[in-house]
C-alpha positions in Angstrom: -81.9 151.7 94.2 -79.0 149.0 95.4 -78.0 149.2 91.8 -77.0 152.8 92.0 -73.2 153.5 91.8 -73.4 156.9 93.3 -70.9 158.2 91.2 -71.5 162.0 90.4 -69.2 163.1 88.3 -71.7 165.2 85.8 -68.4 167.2 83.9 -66.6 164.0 83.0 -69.9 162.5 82.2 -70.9 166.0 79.4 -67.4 165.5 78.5 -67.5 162.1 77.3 -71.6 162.6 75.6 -70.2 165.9 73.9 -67.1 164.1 72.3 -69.3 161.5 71.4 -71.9 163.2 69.5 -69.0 165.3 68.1 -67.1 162.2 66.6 -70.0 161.3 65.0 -70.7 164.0 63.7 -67.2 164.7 61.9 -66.8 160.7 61.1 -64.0 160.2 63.5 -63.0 157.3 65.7 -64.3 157.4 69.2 -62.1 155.9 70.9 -59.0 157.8 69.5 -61.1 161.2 70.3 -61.3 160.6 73.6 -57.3 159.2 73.8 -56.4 162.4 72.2 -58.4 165.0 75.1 -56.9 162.7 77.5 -53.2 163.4 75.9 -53.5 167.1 75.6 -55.3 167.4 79.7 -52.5 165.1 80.6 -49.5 167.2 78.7 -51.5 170.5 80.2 -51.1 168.9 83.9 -47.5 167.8 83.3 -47.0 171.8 82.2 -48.5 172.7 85.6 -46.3 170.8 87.6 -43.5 171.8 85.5 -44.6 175.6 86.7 -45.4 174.3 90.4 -41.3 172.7 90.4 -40.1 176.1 89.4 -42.2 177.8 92.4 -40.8 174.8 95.1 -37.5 176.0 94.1 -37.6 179.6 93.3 -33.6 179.3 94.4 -33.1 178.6 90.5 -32.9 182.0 89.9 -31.7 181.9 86.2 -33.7 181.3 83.1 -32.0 178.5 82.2 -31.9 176.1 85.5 -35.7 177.1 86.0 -35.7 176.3 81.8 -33.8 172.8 82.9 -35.9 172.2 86.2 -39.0 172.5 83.6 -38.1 170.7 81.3 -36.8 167.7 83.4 -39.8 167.7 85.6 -42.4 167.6 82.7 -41.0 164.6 81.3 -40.3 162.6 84.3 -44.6 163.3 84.7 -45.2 162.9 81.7 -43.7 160.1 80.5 -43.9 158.5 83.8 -44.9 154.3 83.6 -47.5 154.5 86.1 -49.5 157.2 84.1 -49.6 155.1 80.4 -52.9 153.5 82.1 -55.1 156.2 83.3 -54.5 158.5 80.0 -55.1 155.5 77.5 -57.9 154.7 79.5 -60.7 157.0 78.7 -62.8 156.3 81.5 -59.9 157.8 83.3 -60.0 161.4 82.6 -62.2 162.5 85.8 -58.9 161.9 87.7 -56.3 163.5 84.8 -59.3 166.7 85.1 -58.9 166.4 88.8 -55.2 166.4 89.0 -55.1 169.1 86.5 -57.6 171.4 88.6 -55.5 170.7 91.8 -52.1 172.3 90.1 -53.5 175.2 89.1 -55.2 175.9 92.8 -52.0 175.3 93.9 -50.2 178.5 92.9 -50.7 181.1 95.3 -50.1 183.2 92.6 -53.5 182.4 90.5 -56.0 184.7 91.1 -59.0 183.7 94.3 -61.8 183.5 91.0 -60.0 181.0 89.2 -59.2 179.1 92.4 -62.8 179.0 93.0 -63.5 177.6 89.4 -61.0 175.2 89.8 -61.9 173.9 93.0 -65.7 173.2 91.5 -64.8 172.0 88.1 -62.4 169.7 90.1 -65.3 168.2 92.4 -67.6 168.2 89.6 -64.7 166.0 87.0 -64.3 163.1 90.2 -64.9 162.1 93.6 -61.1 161.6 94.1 -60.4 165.2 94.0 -61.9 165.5 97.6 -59.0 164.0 98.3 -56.2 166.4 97.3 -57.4 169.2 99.4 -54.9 168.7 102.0 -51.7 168.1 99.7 -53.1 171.8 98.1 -53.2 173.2 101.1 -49.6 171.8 102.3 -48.2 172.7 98.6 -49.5 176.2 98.3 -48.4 177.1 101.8 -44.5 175.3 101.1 -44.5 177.6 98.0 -45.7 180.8 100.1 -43.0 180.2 102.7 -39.8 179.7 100.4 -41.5 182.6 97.9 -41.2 184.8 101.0 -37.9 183.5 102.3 -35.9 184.1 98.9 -37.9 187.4 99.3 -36.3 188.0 102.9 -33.0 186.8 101.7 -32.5 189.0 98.8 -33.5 192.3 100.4 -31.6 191.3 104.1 -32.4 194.1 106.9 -31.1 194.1 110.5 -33.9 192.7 111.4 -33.7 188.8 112.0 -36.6 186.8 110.7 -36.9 182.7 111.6 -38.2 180.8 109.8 -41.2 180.6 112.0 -42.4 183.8 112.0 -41.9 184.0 108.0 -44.2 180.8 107.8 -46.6 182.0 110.0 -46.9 185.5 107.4 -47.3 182.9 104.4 -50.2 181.4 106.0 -51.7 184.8 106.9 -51.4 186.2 103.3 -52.9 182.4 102.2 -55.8 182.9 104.8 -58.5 183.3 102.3 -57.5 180.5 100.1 -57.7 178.3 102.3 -61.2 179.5 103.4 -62.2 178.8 99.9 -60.4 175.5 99.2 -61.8 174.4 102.6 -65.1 175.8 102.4 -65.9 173.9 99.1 -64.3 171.0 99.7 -66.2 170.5 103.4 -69.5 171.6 101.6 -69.2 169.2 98.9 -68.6 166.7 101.5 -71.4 167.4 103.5 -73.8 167.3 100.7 -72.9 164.3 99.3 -73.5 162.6 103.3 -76.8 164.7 103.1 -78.2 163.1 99.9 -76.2 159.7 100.9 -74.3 159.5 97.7 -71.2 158.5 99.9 -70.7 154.6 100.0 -70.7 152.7 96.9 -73.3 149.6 97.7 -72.1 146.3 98.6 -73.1 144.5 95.0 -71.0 146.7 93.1 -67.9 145.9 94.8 -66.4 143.0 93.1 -64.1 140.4 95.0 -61.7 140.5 91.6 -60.9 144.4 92.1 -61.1 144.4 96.1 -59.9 140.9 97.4 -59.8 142.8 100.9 -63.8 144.1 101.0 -64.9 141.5 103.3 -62.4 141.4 105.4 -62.4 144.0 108.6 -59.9 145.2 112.1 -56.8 143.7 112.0 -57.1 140.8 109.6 -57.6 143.2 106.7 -54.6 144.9 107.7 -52.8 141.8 108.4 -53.1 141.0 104.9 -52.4 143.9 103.7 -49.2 143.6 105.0 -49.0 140.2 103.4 -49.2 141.3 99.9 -46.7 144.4 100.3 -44.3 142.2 101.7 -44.8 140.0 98.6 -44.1 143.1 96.5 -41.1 144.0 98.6 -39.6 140.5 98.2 -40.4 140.7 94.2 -38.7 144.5 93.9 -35.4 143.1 95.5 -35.3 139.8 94.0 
């Protein structure tokens, strides 16, 4: 069917039918339904990253600097500019879902099960979330390492320990994480290729959103160029 968006995204889709037929049933307003499960999954991510901050920089070893780091880094995500759009958007909340599924994979402290969940619920909220796998991977290792190195710092031996060898022990403890993550995120790529539900067709791709569809090589990337140097121009007046 050339119609067909192949957009899969069956969690986000029960998410917004359930709300539906549960604002009708109460006598509520839609659209301020959905706005309002989009705050709270946005405020729950901004929490997470909060938590993921504290876990970067596990040097802030008092309550209150990791109570400060929290705080600060919550509302800088939350009340960022750039995230007004996809929360008051409702048709946005396959990406909040993803973004929120992400941060909790993320901490190498959450147990494999969950990380499993996670990972699916993820894939099954929005495409996009196929995406994130690497900066997971990257952030969960970063966490490992510094985890370990505060670790190796507070209790010093006579034995010297670089850097090296204490990354290579984070990734060994993280080995069957990233099995999982991996695993999952591969598979669900390969099924999608299988049941070609990868490229969006050609007559849903309107000029208006994607001025640069058409164009291919080097002149796509020529403009490209164009426009961000427009932008750069704009930025410093």
């Amino acid at each position: 069917n050339p119609s067909r968006h192949k957009s899969w995204r069956p969690l986000s889709i029960l998410s917004f039918r359930w709300l539906r037929h549960a604002a009708a049933f109460a006598g509520k307003d839609e659209l301020f339904s959905h706005r309002l499960i989009n705050i709270l999954t946005h405020t729950a991510t901004a929490d997470m990253v909060s938590i993921l901050a504290v876990l970067l920089f596990p040097s802030c070893a008092s309550p209150q600097q990791q109570l400060l780091l929290r705080l600060t880094t919550k509302l800088l995500f939350g009340l960022h500019p750039t995230h007004v759009e996809v929360t008051a958007n409702a048709a946005n909340r396959p990406h909040i879902l993803a973004v929120l599924c992400s941060t909790v994979s993320i901490d190498p402290s959450t147990p494999i099960v969950l990380v499993v969940a996670f990972q699916l619920i993820g894939l099954l909220s929005a495409e996009t979330f196929l995406f994130q796998m690497p900066a997971t991977l990257v952030t969960m290792t970063v966490i490992a390492f510094r985890q370990r190195s505060v670790t190796t710092t507070s209790t010093a031996t006579t034995t010297t320990t670089t850097p090296w060898s204490l990354l290579g022990q984070s990734m060994v403890t993280l080995i069957p994480r990233y099995v999982c993550v991996m695993f999952l995120n591969i598979g669900y790529f390969v099924a999608r290729k299988v049941f070609d539900t990868l490229s969006i067709p050609d007559g849903l791709i309107r000029l208006a959103e994607n001025p640069f569809y058409e164009m291919v090589g080097w002149r796509r990337v020529r403009n490209y160029l164009y426009v961000l140097s427009i932008h750069i121009a704009k930025s410093s007046n």
